[in-house]
LUMMAR-335433 format. One record per residue (C-alpha): z, y, x; residue number from 1. Coordinates in nm, 4 decimals. Last residue first. Layout:
BEGIN
PT        Z        Y        X seq
PT        Z        Y        X NUM
...
REM end
This chain:
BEGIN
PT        Z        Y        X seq
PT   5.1775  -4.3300  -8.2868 448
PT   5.1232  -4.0568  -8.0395 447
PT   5.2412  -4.2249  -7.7454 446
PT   5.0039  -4.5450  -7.8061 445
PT   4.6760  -4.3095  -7.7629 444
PT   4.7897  -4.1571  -7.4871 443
PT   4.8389  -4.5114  -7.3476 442
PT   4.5284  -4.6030  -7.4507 441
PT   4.3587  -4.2955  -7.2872 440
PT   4.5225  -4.3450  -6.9956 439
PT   4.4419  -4.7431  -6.9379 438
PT   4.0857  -4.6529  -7.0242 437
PT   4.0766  -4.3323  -6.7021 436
PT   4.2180  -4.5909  -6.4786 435
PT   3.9515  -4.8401  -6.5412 434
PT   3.6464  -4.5652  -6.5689 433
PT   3.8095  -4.4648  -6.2158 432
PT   3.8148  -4.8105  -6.0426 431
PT   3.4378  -4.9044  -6.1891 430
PT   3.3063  -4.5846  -6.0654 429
PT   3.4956  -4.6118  -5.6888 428
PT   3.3596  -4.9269  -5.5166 427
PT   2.9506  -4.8581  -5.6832 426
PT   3.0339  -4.4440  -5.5533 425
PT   3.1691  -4.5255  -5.2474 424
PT   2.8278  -4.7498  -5.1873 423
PT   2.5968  -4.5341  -5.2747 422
PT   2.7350  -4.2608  -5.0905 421
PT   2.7243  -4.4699  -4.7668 420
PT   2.3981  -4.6186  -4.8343 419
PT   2.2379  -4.2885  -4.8756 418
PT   2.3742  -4.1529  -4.5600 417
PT   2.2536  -4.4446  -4.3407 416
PT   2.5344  -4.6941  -4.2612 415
PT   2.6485  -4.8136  -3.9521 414
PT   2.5642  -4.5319  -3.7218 413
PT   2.9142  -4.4675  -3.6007 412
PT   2.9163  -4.1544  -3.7812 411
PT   2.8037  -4.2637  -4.1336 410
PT   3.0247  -4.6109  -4.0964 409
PT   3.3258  -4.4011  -4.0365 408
PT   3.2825  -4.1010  -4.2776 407
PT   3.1924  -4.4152  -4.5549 406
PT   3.5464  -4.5110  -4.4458 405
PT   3.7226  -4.1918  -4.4771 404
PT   3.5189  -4.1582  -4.8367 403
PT   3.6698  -4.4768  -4.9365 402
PT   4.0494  -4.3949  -4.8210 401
PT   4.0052  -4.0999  -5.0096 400
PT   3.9202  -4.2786  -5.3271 399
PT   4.2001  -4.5349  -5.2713 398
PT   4.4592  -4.2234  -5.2837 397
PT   4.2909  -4.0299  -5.5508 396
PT   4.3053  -4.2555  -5.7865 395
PT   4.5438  -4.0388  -5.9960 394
PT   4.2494  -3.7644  -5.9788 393
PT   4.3268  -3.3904  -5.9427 392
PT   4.0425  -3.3629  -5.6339 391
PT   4.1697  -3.2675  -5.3515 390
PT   4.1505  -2.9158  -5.2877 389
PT   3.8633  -2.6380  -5.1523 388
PT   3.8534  -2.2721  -5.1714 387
PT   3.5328  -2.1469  -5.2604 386
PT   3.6031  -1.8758  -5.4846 385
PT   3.8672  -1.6988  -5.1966 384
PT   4.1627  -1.5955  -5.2757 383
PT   4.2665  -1.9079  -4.9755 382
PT   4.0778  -1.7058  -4.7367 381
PT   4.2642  -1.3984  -4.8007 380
PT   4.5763  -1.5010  -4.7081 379
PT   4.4203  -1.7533  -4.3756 378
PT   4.3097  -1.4287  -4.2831 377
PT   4.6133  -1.1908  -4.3596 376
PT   4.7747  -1.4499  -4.0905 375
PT   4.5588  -1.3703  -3.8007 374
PT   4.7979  -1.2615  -3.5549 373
PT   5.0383  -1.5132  -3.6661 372
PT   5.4121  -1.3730  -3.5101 371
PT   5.5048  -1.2845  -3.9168 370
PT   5.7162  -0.9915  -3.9260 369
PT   5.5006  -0.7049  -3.9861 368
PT   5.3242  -0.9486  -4.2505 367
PT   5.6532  -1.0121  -4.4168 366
PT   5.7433  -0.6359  -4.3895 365
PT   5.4001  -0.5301  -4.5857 364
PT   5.5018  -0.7684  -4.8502 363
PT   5.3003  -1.0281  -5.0041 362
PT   5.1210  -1.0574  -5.3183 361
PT   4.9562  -1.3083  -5.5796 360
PT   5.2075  -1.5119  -5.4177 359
PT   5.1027  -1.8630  -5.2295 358
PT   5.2377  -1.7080  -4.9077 357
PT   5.1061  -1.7437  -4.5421 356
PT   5.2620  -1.9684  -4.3031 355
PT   5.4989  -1.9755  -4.0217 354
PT   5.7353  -2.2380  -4.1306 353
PT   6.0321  -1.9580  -4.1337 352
PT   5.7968  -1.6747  -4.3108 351
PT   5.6830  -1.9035  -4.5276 350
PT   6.0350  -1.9676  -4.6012 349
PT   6.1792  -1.6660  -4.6290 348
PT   5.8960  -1.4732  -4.7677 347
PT   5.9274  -1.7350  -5.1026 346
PT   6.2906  -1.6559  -5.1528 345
PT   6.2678  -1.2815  -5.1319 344
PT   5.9322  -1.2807  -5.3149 343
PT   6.1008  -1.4929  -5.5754 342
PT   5.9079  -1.8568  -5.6467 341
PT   6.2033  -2.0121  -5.4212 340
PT   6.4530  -1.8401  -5.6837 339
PT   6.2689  -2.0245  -5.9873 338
PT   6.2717  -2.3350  -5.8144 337
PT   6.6726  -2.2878  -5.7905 336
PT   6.7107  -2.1863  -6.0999 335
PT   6.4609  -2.4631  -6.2322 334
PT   6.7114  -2.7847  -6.1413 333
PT   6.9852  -2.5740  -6.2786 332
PT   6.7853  -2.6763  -6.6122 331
PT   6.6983  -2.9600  -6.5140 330
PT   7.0550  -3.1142  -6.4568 329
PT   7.0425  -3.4711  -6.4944 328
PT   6.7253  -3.5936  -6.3333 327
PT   6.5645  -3.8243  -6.5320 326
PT   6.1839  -3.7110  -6.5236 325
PT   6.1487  -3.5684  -6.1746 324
PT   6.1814  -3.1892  -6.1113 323
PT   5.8998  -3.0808  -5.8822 322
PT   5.8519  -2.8568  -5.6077 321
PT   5.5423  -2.8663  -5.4610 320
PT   5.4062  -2.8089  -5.0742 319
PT   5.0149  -2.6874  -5.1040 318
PT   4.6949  -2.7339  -4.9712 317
PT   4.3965  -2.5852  -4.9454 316
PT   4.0192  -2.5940  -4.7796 315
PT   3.8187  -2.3049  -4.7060 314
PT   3.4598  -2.2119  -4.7801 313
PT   3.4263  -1.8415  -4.6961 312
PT   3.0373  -1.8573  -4.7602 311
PT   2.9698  -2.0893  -4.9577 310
PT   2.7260  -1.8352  -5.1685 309
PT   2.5270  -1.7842  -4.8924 308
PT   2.3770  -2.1675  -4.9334 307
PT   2.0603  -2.1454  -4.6979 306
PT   2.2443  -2.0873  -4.3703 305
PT   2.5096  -2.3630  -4.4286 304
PT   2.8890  -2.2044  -4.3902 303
PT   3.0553  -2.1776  -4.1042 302
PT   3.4439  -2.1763  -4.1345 301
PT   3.6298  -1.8464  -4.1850 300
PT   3.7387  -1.7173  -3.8320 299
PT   4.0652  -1.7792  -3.5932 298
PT   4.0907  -1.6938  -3.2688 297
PT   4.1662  -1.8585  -2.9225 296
PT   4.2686  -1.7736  -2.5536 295
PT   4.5108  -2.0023  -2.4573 294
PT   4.8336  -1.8869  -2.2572 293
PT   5.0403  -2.0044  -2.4991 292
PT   4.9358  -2.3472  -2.5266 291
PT   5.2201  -2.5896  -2.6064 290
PT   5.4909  -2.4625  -2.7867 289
PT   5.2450  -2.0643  -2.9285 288
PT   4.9471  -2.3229  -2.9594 287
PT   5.1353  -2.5954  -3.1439 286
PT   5.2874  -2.2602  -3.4123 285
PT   4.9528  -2.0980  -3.4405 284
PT   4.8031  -2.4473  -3.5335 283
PT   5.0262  -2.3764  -3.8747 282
PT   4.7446  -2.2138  -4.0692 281
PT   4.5299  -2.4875  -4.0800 280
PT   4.2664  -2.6421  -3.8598 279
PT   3.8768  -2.6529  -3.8204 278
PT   3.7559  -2.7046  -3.5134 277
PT   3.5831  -2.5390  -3.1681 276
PT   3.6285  -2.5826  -2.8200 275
PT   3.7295  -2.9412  -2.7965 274
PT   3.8144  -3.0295  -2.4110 273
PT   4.0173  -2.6904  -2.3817 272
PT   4.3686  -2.8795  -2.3298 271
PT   4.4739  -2.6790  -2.6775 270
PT   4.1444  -2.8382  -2.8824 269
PT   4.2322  -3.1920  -2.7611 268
PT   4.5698  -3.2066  -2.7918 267
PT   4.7158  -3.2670  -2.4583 266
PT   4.9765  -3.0201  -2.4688 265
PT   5.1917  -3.2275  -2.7269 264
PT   5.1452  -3.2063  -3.1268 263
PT   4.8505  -3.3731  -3.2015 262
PT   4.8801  -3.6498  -2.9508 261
PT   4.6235  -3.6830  -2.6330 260
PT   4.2512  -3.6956  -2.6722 259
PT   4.1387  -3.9480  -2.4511 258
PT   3.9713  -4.1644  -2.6816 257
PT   3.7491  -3.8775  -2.7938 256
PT   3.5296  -3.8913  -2.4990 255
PT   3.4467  -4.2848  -2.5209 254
PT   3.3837  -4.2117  -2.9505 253
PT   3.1714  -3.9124  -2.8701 252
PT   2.9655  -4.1150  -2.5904 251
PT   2.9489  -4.4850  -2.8260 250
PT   2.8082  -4.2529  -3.1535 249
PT   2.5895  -4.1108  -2.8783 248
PT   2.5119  -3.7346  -2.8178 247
PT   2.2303  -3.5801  -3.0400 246
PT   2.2220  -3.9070  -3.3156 245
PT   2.5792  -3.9161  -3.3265 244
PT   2.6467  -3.5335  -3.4148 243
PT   2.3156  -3.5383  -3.6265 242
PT   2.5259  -3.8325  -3.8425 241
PT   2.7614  -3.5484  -3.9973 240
PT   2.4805  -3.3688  -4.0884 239
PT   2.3390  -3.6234  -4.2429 238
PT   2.6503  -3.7258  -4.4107 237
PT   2.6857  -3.3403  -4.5719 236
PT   2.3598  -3.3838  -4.6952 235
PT   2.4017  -3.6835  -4.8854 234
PT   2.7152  -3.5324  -5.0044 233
PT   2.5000  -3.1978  -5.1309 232
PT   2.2268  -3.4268  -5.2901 231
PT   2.4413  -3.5902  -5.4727 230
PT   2.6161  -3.9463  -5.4288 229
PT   2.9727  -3.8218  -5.4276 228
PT   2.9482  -3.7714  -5.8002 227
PT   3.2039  -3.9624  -5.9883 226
PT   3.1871  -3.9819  -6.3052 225
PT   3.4534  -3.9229  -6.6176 224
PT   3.5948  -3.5666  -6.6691 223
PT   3.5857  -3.3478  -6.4007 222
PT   3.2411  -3.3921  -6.2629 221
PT   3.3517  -3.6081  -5.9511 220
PT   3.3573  -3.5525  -5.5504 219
PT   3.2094  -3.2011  -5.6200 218
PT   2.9130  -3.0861  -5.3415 217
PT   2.8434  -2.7424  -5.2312 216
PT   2.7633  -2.7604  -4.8415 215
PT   3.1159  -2.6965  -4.7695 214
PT   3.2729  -2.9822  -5.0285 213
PT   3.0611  -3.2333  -4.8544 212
PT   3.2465  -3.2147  -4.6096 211
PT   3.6143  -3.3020  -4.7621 210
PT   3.6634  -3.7222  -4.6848 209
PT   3.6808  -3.6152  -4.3193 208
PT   3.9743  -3.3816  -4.4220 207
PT   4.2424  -3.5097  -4.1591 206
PT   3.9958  -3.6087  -3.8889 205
PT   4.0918  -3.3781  -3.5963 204
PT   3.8549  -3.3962  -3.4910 203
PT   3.6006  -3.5618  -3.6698 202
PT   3.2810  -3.3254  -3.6830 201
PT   3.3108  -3.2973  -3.3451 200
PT   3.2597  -2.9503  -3.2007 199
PT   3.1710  -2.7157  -2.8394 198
PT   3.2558  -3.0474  -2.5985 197
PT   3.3238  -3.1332  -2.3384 196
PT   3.4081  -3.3789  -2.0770 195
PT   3.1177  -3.6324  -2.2536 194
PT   3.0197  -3.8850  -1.9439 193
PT   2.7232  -3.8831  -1.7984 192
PT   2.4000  -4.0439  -1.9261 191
PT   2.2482  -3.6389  -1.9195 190
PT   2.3853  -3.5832  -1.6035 189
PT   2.5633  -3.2371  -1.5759 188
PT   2.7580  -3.4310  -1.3319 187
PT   3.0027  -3.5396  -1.6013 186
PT   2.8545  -3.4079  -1.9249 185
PT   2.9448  -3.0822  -2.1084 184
PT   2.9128  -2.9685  -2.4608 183
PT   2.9127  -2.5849  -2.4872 182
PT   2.5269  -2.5595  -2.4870 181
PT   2.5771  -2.8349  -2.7963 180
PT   2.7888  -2.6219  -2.9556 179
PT   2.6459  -2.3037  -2.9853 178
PT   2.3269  -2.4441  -3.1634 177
PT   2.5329  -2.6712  -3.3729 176
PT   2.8135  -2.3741  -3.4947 175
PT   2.4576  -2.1544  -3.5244 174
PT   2.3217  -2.4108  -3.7443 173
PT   2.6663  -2.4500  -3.9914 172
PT   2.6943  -2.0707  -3.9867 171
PT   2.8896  -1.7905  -3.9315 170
PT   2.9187  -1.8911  -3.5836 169
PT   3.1916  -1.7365  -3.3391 168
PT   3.1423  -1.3280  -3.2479 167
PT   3.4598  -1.2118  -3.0834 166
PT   3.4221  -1.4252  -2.7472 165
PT   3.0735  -1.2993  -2.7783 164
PT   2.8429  -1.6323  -2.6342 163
PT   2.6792  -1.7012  -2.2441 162
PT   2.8625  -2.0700  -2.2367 161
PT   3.1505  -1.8890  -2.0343 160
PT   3.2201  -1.6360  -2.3142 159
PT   3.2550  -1.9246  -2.5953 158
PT   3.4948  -2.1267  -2.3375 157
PT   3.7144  -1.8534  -2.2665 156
PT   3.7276  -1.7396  -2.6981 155
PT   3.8051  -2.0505  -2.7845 154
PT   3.8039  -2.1401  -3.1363 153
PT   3.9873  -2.2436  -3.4691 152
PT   3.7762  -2.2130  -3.7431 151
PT   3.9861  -2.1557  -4.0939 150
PT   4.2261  -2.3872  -4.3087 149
PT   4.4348  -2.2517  -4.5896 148
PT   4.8092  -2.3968  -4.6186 147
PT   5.0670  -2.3369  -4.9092 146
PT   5.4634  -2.3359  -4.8916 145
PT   5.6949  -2.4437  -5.1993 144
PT   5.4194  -2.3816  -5.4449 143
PT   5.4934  -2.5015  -5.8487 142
PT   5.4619  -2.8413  -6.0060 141
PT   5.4053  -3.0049  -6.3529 140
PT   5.2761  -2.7110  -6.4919 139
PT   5.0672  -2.8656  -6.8278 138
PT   4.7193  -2.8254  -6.9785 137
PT   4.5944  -3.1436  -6.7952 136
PT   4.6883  -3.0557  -6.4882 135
PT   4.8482  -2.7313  -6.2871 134
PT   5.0391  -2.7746  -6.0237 133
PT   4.6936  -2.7052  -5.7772 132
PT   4.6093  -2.4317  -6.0181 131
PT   4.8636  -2.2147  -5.9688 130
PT   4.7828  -2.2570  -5.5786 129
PT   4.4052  -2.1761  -5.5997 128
PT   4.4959  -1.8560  -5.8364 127
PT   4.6924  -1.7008  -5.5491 126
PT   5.0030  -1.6695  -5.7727 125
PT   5.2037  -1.4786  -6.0387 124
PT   4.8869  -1.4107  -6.2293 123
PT   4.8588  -1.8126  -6.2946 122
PT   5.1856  -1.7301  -6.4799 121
PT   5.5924  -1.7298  -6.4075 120
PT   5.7496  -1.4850  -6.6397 119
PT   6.0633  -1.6769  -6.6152 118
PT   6.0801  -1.8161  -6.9726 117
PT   5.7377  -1.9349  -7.0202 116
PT   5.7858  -2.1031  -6.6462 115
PT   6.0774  -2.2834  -6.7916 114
PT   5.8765  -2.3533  -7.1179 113
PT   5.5852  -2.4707  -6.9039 112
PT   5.7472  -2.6841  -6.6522 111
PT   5.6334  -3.0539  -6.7677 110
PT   5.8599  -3.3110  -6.6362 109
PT   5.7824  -3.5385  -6.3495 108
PT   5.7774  -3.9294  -6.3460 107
PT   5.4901  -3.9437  -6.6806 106
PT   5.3131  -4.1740  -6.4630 105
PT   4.9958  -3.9669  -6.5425 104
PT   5.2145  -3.6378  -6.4202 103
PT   5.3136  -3.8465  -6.1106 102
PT   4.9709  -3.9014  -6.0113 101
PT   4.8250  -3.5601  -6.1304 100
PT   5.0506  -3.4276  -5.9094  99
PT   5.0544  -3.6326  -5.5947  98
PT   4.7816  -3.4474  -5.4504  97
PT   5.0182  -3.1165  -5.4053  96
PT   5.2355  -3.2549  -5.1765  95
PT   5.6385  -3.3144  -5.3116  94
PT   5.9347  -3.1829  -5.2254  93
PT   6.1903  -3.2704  -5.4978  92
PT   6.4200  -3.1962  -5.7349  91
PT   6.6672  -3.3343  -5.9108  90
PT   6.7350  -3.6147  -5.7569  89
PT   6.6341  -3.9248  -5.9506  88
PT   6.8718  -4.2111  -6.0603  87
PT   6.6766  -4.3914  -6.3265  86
PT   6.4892  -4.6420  -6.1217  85
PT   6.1834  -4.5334  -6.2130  84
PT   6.2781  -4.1900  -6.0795  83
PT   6.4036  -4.3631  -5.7469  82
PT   6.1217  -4.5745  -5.7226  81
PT   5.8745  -4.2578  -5.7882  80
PT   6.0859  -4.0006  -5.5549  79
PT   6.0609  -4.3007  -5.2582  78
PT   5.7146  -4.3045  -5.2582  77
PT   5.6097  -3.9644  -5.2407  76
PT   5.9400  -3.8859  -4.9843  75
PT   5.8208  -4.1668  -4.7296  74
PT   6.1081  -3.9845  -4.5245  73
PT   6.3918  -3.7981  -4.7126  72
PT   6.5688  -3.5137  -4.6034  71
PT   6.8532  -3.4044  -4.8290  70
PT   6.9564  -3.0587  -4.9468  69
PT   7.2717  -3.0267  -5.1571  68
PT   7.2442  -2.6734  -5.4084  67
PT   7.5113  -2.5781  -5.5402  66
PT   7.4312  -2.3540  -5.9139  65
PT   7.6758  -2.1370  -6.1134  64
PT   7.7841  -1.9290  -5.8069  63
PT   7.5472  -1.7062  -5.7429  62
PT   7.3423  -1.5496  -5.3952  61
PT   7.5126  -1.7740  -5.1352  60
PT   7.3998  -2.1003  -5.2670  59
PT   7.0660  -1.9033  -5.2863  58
PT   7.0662  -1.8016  -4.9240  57
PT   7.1903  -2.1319  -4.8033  56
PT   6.9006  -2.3175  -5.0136  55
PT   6.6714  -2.0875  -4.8345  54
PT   6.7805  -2.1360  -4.4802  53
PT   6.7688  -2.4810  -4.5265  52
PT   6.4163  -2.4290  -4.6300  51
PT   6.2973  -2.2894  -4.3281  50
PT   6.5513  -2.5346  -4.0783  49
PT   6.3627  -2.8085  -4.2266  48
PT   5.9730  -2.6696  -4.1566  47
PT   6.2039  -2.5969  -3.7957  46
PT   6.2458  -2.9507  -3.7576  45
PT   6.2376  -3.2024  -4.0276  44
PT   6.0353  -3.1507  -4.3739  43
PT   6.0167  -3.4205  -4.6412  42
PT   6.2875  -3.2341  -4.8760  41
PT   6.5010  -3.4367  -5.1480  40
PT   6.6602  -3.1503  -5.3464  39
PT   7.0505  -3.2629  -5.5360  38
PT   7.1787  -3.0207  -5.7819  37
PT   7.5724  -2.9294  -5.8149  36
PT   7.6960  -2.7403  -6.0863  35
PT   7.9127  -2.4624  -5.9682  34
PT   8.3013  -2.5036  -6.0215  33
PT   8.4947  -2.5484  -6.3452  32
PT   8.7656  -2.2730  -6.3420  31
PT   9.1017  -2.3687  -6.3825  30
PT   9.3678  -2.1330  -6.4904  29
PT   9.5665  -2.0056  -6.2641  28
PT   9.9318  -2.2129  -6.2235  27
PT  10.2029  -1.9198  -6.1946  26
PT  10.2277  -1.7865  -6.5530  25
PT  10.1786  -2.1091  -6.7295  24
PT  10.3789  -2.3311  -6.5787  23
PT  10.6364  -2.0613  -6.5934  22
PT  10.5807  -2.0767  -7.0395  21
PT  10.6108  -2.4159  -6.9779  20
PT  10.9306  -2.4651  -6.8102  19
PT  11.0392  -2.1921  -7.0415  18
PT  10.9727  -2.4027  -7.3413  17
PT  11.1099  -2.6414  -7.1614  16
PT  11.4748  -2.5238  -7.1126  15
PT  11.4890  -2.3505  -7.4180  14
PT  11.4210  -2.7097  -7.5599  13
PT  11.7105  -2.8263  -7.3910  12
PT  11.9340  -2.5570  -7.5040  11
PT  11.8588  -2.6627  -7.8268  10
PT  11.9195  -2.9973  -7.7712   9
PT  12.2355  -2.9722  -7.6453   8
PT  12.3842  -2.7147  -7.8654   7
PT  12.3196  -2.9846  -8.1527   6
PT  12.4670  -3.2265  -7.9708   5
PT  12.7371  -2.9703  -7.9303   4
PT  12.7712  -2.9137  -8.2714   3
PT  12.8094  -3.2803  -8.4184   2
PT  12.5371  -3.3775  -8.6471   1
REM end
């Protein structure tokens, strides 16, 4: 080969090998970035800005995790198609009835071994929370922000019918005695028109299917009956008809059709036409928008006279985070859950949506911080042994709507107690022994 060829190529190769060797000096290596999770939320507003505020702070906090926050409307619904679908996010805000639905469709994955690994444990919680996630031997879900529910009242309109302003019933017959001398008719007439009045049993109608719950009944025995027709629901549906029987099914329905909407100043406990109901945690935050100058207070809910052991009867609910079957990074998926469960994370939000926590404890700063007056209340309500949840049923969806309808037809004088309950329970019996079959056989075909 002739020299300077030879020359040639070797100072070629010089030539790149430096090239290279530069290339590899000034170009820093690259680093692959955080993994990126997606979270479908339900909440808009300032329940939003809450958790947006806690995504931002964990974003912030490491670097191995991103965390994109969507809001998504008809969230139940649209997390099922999606994970059906195969393209899931990875997590997302659920409500605590849809567990056992979702676990039975096999659309969420179990958390135990994440949980195992994280020191997360019924202890960690308010036991009513824990529980709420918990079916079947399996986590499925854990809190994102819980609710308790208390009697909401008005202290004005309790001193102006003779009553303490700081002394509301403690039970069922002193919240009927003290309403009906707070009910008021046009003229004082007794054919006038309801103005007033002290309760309604339906207002504001959200847990109409739970009453029987507070005078001790269970809507099924756990395992494969439904009980709604006990004693205790039959009860409950008397009770419920007493409000029709004492002032007209036609007067209370007249008076309550010009209640305004939920959230605006004409709400019908804020524009002092309902003076007592049961409500959750978060009225504080319509009454501070709407009603600030009312004068109100928060107790536990009555309880009936002869049952002392329901006493502090509350019901419960609870925001879940879930990671559906599918999604493709679980295991970031849990970092992030894991860092709402924190007290930092979890005071954040609650804090921001204005509710208690679902930890076993809370910090003496969160409650120095939180505007609720009676927050430690709706706390320690929901410790209590007779807090009250949907049931964990996958039917529970049609069930409801039967016992909202059976509420109807009870208070509108339709049905007598007995033939409400009866009837739920011949509509419901045959739907839940179906359900419960096409489980077991498909338990059954899983293990093979």
């Amino acid at each position: 080969m002739n020299p300077r060829a030879i020359g040639t190529i070797g100072l070629a190769a010089v030539v790149v090998g430096t090239a290279l060797y530069g290339e590899r000096i000034t170009t820093p290596e690259v680093k692959p970035g955080p993994v990126r999770i997606t979270y479908w939320e339900k909440w808009t507003g300032f329940e939003g800005d809450a958790m947006r505020a806690v995504v931002d702070a964990f974003n912030k906090k490491q670097s191995e995790v991103f965390v994109e926050l969507l809001t998504v409307s008809g969230i139940q619904d649209k997390t099922l198609l999606a994970t059906s679908g195969g393209n899931p996010p990875d997590v997302a805000g659920l409500y605590g009835p849809n567990v056992a639905q979702y676990a039975d469709s096999r659309a969420i994955l179990p958390l135990d071994e994440f949980c195992a690994e994280a020191g997360l444990s019924r202890d960690s919680y308010i036991p009513c929370y824990w529980d709420i996630g918990f079916y079947k031997g399996h986590v499925w879900a854990l809190p994102s922000t819980p609710a308790s529910t208390a009697l909401h009242y008005n202290k004005k309109m309790l001193r102006e019918a003779g009553y303490d302003p700081d002394r509301p019933p403690r039970t069922f017959e002193e919240l009927d005695a003290m309403a009906a001398k707070m009910t008021v008719r046009e003229g004082g007439r007794k054919d006038g028109r309801i103005v007033r009045s002290g309760f309604l049993p339906n207002e504001p109608g959200w847990w109409n299917w739970s009453w029987g719950s507070f005078f001790g009944g269970k809507l099924w025995d756990g395992e494969s009956k439904i009980t709604v027709d006990t004693p205790e629901y039959i009860r409950a549906y008397k009770w419920i008809r007493s409000y029709s029987e004492k002032y007209g099914a036609g007067d209370l329905q007249n008076f309550r059709s010009g209640f305004g909407n939920f959230s605006s100043p004409q709400n019908a406990f804020m524009s002092e036409k309902v003076a007592m109901l049961i409500q959750g945690v978060w009225m504080y935050n319509f009454i501070s928008q709407f009603a600030p100058k009312l004068e109100w207070g928060a107790a536990p809910f009555p309880y009936p006279a002869d049952r002392p052991d329901l006493e502090r009867s509350t019901l419960v609910d609870l925001d879940v985070l879930v990671i559906p079957k599918g999604a493709k990074h679980p295991k970031e998926a849990f970092k992030f859950i894991r860092y709402v469960q924190s007290q930092e994370g979890m005071e954040l939000l609650c804090l921001g949506q204005r509710k208690h926590s679902p930890l076993a404890t809370s910090s003496a700063e969160f409650y120095a911080k939180h505007p609720n007056p009676y927050i430690k209340l709706f706390t320690e309500l929901a410790k209590s042994k007779n807090s009250i949840s949907p049931p964990q049923l996958g039917i529970w969806p049609e069930y409801e709507a039967e016992l909202n309808n059976a509420f109807d037809e009870v208070y509108l004088m339709k049905k007598t107690p007995e033939e409400a309950v009866a009837y739920v329970k011949a509509r419901m019996q045959p739907i839940l022994d179906d359900y419960l079959l096409k489980q077991r056989l498909r338990e059954e075909a899983e293990k093979r």
